[in-house]
C-alpha positions in Angstrom: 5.9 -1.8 6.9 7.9 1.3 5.9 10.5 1.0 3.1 12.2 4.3 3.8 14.5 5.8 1.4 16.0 3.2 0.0 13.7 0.2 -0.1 14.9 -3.4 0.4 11.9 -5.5 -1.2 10.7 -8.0 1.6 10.4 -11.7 -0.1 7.2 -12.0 1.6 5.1 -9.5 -1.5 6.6 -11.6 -4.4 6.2 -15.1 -2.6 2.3 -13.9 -2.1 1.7 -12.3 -5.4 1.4 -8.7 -4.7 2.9 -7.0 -7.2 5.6 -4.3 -7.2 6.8 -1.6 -9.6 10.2 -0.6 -10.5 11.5 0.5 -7.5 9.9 -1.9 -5.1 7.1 0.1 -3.8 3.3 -2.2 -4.2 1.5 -1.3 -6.6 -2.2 -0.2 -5.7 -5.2 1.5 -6.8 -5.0 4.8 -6.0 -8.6 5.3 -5.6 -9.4 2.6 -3.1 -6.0 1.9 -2.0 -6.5 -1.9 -2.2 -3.4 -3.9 -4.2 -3.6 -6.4 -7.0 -4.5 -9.2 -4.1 -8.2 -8.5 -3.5 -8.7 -7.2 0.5 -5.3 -6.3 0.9 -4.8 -2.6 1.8 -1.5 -0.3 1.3 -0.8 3.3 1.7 2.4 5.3 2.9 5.6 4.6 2.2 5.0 0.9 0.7 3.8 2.5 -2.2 5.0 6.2 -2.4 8.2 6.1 -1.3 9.9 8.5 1.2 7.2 10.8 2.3 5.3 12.6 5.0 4.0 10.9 8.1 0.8 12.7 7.8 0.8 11.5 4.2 1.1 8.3 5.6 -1.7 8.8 7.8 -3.7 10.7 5.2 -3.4 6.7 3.1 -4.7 4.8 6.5 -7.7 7.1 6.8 -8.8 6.4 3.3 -7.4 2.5 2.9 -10.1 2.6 5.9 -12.4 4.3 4.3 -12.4 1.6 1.2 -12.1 -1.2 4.1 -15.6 0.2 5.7 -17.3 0.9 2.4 -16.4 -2.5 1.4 -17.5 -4.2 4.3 -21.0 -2.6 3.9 -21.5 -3.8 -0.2 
């Protein structure tokens, strides 16, 4: 999902609990990149806002990173 620069909030987040800030983008920790809904993942634009694609990829990388490390615990 990309929200762009300016973000419509899908119904979906709210109607499944994942919580949002001000502005609409889901809020996560930025650590592990996992949301409020434990393993469920974000990164990009769903929580920064308009950025960098490589930004965005920078977020996958390490929302995989915490998916791995998780899977081994």
């Amino acid at each position: 999902m990309s929200l762009g620069f300016d973000p419509v909030v899908p119904s979906f987040l709210a109607e499944n609990g994942i919580e949002t800030n001000s502005w609409g983008g889901i809020v996560l920790n930025k650590e592990t990149f996992e949301i409020s809904t434990a393993g469920i993942y974000a990164g990009g634009d769903c929580f920064r806002g308009a950025d960098l694609v490589v930004t965005a990829a920078f977020d996958g990388r390490e929302a995989a990173r915490s998916i791995a490390e998780s899977l081994l615990k």
